[in-house]
C-alpha positions in Angstrom: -20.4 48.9 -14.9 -17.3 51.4 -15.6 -17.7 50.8 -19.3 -21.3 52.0 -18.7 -20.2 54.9 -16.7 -17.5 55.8 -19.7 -20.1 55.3 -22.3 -22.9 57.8 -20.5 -20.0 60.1 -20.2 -18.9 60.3 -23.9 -23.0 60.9 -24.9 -23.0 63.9 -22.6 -19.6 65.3 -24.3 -21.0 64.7 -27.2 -24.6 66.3 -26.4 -22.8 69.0 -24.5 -20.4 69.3 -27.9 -23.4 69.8 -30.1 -24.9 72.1 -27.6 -22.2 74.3 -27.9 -22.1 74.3 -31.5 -25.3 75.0 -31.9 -24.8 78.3 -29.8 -21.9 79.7 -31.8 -23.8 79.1 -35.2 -25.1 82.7 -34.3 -21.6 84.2 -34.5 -19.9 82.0 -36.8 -19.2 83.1 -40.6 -20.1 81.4 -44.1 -17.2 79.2 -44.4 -17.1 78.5 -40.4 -20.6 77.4 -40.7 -19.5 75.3 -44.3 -16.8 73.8 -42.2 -18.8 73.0 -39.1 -21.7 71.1 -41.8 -18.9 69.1 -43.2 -17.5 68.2 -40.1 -20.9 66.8 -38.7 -21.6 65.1 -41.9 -18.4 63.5 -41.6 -18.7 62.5 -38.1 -22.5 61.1 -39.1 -20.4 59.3 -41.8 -17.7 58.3 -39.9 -20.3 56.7 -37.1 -22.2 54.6 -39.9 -18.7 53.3 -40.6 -18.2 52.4 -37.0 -21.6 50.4 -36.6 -20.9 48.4 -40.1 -17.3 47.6 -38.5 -18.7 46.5 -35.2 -21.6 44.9 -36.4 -18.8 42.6 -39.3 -16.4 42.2 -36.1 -18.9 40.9 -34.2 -20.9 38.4 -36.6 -17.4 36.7 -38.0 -16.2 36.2 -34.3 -20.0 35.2 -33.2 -20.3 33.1 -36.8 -16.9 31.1 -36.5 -17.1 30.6 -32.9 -20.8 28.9 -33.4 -19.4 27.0 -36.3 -16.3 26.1 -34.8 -13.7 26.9 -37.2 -12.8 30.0 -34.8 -9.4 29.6 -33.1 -8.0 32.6 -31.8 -4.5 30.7 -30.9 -4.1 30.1 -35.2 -1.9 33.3 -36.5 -4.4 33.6 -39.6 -7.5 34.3 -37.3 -5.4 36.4 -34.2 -4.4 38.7 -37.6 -8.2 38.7 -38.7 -9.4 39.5 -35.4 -7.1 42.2 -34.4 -7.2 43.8 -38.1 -10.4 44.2 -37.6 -10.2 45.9 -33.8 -7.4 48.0 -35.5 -10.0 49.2 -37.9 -12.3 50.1 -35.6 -10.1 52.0 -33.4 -8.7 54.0 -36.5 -12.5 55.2 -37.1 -12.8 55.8 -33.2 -9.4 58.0 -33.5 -10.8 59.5 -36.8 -14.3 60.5 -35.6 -12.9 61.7 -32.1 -10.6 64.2 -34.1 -13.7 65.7 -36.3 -15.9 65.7 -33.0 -13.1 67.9 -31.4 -13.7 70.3 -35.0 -17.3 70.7 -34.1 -17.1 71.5 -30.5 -15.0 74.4 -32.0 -12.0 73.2 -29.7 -10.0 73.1 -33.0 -10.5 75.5 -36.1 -8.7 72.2 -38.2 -7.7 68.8 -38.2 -4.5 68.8 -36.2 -1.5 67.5 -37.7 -0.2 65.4 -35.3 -4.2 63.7 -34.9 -3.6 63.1 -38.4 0.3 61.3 -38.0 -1.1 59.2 -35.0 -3.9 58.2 -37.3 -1.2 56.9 -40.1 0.6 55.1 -37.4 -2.5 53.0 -36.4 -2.7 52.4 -40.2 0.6 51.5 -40.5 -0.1 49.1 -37.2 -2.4 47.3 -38.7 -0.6 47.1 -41.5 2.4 45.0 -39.9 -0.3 42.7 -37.7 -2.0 41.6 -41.1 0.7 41.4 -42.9 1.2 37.7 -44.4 4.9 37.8 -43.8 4.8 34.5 -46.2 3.5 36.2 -49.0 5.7 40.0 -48.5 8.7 40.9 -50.1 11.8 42.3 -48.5 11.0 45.6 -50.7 7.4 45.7 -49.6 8.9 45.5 -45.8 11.3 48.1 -46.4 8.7 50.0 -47.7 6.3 50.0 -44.7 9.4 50.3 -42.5 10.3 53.5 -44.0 7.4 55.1 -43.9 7.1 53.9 -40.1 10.1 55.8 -39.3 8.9 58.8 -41.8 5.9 59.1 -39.8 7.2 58.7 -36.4 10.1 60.9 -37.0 7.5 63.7 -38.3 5.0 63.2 -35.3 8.4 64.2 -32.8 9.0 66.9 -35.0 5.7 68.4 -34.9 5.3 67.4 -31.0 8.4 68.9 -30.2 7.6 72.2 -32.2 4.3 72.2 -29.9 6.5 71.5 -26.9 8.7 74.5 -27.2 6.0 77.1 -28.1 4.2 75.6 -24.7 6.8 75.9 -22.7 7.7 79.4 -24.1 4.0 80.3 -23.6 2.9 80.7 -27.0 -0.5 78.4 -27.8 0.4 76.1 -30.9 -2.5 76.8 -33.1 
């Protein structure tokens, strides 16, 4: 019942969202309006994505459980499984951070939307990795840029942080 509650909620954001959009197309300029198009495209887009996703997530887990090969305790499958959740979520993360674009909250993709994005990337990443099949360099690799992008994301949240506290908006 709360997930039904949560998911009426999001349609009215999102109607409210396009509602509001559609009343500052009157005093928006060329390339505001070129970037609001985009943005809606890419949320369409970015939805199609989601339904493919879902729709693959829920016919192998539906297909192998019916068959019987499905056995969520074997590492192989848990990887599968959760790769596959992982990827949704990154599309969720992605399309809520365009929404937020054409609600006109946000004039541009924030960075640190963008860093948190990586992360997931990088998260799903490390729980599909094969660790039989990686190479100490290839580990190094994604740990590096693990640390890269969570050292960046305290950078830039600390940045946003200070100017808060000191009163001065961000972006």
């Amino acid at each position: 019942m709360a997930m039904l509650k949560e998911k009426g909620t999001a349609v009215r954001r999102e109607r409210s969202e396009w509602q509001r959009l559609t009343e500052q197309w009157g005093s928006m300029g060329f390339y505001e309006r070129f970037e609001a198009a985009v943005a809606v495209l890419l949320s369409w887009f970015i939805s199609v994505v989601i339904v493919v996703a879902m729709f693959r997530l829920g016919a192998g887990i539906i297909g192998e459980l019916v068959v019987g090969a499905l056995n969520p305790l074997e590492h192989r499958v848990f990887q599968m499984i959760f790769g596959e959740i992982m990827t949704v979520l990154i599309a969720l993360e992605f399309k809520h951070s365009i929404v937020r674009v054409v609600a006109r909250r946000e004039s541009i993709i924030q960075v640190k939307i963008v860093l948190l994005i990586a992360l997931l990337a990088i998260a799903r990443k490390f729980i599909t990795l094969d660790i039989d099949q990686v190479t100490a360099a290839t580990l190094a690799g994604l740990a590096a840029v693990t640390l890269a992008l969570g050292v960046t994301y305290w950078l830039v949240r600390e940045r946003d942080d200070r100017l808060l506290r000191s009163g001065v908006p961000p972006y």
